[in-house]
N, C-alpha and C positions, 0 to 999 in steps of 0.2 A: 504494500500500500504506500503512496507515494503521495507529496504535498504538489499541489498545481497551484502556479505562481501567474497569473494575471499579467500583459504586456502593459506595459505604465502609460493609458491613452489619458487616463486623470489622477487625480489629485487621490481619488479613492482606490483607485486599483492599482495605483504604484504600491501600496501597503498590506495589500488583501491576499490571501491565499488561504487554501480551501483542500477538503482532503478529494481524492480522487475518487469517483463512483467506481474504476474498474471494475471493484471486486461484488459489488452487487449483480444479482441475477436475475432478480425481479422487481418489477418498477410498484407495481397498485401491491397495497395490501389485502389481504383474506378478509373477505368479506365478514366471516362468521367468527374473526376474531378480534374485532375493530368495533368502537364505539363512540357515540359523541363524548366530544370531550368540552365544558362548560368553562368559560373564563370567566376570572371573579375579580380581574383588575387591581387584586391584592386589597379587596376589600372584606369583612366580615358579613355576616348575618345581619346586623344592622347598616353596612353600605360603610365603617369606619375602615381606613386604613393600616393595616395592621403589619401589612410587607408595603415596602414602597421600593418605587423607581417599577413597578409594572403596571402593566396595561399594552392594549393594542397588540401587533403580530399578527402572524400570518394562522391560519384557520387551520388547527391537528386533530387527528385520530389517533385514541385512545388505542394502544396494541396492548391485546389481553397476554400478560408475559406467567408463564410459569415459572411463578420461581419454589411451589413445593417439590414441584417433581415426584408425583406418587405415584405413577403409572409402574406399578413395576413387574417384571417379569415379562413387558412385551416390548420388543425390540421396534425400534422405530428407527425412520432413514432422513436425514434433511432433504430436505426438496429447494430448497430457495436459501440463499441468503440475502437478505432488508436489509434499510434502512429504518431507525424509528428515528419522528424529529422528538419523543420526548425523552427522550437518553444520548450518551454520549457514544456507546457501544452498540454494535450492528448487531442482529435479530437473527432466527433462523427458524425457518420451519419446520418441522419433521411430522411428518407423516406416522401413524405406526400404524402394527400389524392391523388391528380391530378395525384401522380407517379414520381414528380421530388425530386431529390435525392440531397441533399446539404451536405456542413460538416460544423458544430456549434462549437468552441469551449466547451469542456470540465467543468460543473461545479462538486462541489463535489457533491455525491448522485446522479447522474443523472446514470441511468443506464438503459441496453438494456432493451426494453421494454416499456420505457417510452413513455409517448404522452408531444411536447411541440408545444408549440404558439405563434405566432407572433400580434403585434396589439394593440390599446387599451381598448380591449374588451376582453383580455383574462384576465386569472386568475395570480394575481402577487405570480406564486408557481419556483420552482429552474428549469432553463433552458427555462423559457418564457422571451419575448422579449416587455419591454412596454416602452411607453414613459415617462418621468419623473414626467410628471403632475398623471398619471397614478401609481404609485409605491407607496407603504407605508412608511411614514416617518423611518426612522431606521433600514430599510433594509440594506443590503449586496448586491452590483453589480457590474458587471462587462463587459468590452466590453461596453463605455459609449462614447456615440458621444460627438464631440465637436462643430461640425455646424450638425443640422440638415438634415436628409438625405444622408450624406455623409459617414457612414457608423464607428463603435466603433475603435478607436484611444487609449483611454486610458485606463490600469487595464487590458491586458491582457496576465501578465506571468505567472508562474504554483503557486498554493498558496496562489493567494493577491486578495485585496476584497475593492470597498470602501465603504463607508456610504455615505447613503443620509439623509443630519444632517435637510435640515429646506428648504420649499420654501417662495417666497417673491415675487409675482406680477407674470411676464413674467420669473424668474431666480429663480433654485433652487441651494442649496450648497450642492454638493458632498465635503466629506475629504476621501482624497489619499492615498494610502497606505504610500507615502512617508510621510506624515504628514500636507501635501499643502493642504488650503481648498479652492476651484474653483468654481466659479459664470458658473452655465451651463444650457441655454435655456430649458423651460419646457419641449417643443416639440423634447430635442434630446432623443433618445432612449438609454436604457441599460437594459442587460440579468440581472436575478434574482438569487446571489448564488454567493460561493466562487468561485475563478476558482479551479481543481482539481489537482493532482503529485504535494501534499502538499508539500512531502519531496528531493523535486528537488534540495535541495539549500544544503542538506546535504552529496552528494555524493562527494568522493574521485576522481579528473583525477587519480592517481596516478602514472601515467609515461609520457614523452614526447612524445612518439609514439600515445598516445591517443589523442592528443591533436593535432598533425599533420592530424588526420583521421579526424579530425572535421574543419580541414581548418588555424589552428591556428598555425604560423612560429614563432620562436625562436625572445624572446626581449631580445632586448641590451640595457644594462644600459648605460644612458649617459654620465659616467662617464669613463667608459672603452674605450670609443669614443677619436680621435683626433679632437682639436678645432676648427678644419675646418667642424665639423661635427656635431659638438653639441655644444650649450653655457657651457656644464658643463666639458667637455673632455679637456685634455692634464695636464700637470704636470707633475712634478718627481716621481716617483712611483704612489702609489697608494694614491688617496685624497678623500674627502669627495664633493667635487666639490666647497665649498668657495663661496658659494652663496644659495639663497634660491631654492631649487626644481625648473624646467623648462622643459617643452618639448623643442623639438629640433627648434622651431618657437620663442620661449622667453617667450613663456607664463606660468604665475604659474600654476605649478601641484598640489599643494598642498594649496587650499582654497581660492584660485584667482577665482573671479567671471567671468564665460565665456558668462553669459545669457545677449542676447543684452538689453538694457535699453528702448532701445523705441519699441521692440516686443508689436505688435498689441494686441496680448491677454495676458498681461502683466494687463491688466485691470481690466480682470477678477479674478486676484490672489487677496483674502480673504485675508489670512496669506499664508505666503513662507512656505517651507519645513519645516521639522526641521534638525538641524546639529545632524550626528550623529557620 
């Protein structure tokens, strides 16, 4: 997969590049596994803004993603590899034996053709789905539950991968891509394999128009702001704001710790992230 760089006819497209479709197979989504997907402009229940800087964008379908994986013991083949626009990481369909038709997350090397598996009885190869007791020590996974049955939660943007460093009784240790190592029951599940659109993280927006088609509104520094509006806003000309970094609530932007202290799965953190 490769980045495509735009000839510099303007100001936008000197800075822009974009990943390549090659690797895509099929253009329209599966009808029976697509649904409306409703835009809320980053407002609540009551119409308040509670995410800011969205709104507007271009018009998506919801892709119904399996990330339980319980199909087991029937062997299924990919038929397509997608595009989803609400993820970073390409799609894939498989087909299986019975005729139902799902979409798996994307690993690297998985391609049309393929046969993958669900279960703890399949083969721990790139795009099967086993449970942790199941998996080979120093593997690469992804799409890994955090409670059982309830379907992969963590390690699924384009490119990241974690390890599964060591088990210990009932609790095995995955390490995160972010660097966190996490206590995770034997019994939850995780696919086998990098995820795939390695080079996702290297593309250019490069204009503001692009970034409006994806849903993403114009940010205002705080500092531009009056102090009725931000802790860091007003002054005479122009300031540095005369205080440490703050979103517009008071809280540090810059290395302020937001994770609550008594979060329930706080427990199972090994070691924390790393700074980076």
């Amino acid at each position: 997969m490769a980045i495509k760089e735009y000839k510099r006819t303007s100001n936008g497209r000197r800075n822009m590049s974009v990943i390549d479709n090659s690797d895509l197979t099929k253009k329209n989504p599966e009808k029976s596994l697509v649904e409306r997907l409703r835009k809320t402009g980053g407002r609540n229940n009551e119409g308040k803004i509670t995410a800011k800087h969205r709104g507007g964008g271009a018009r998506r379908l919801y892709r119904l993603i399996d990330f339980k994986r319980t199909k087991d013991d029937i062997p299924g083949k990919v038929t397509a590899i997608e595009y989803d626009p609400n993820r970073s990481v390409r799609i894939a369909l498989v087909v299986y034996a019975d005729g139902e038709k799902r979409y798996i997350l994307a690993p690297v090397g998985l391609n049309v053709g393929d046969a993958v598996a669900n279960g703890p009885k399949s083969e721990p190869k790139t795009g099967n789905c086993l449970p942790l007791s199941s998996i080979p020590l120093g593997m690469a996974i992804h799409n890994v539950e955090m409670t059982p049955g309830r379907g992969g939660q963590l390690v699924r943007s384009a490119g990241v991968a974690a390890t599964l460093a060591a088990r210990d009784g009932d609790y095995a240790q995955i390490v995160l891509p972010s660097g966190e190592t996490r206590r995770v029951h034997v019994t939850c599940r995780a696919t086998i394999g990098q995820l795939g659109n390695t080079d996702y993280n290297l593309t250019r927006v490069g204009k503001a128009g692009k970034s409006r088609h994806m849903g993403r509104r114009p940010h205002v520094r705080g500092t531009a702001m009056n102090p009725i509006d931000h802790p860091m806003g007003g002054g005479e000309g122009r300031t540095k704001g005369g205080r440490h970094p703050v979103s517009a609530t008071g809280k540090l932007a810059k290395g302020g710790k937001t994770r609550n202290p008594r979060k329930v799965s706080s427990r199972f953190i090994i070691r924390k992230r790393t700074k980076k």
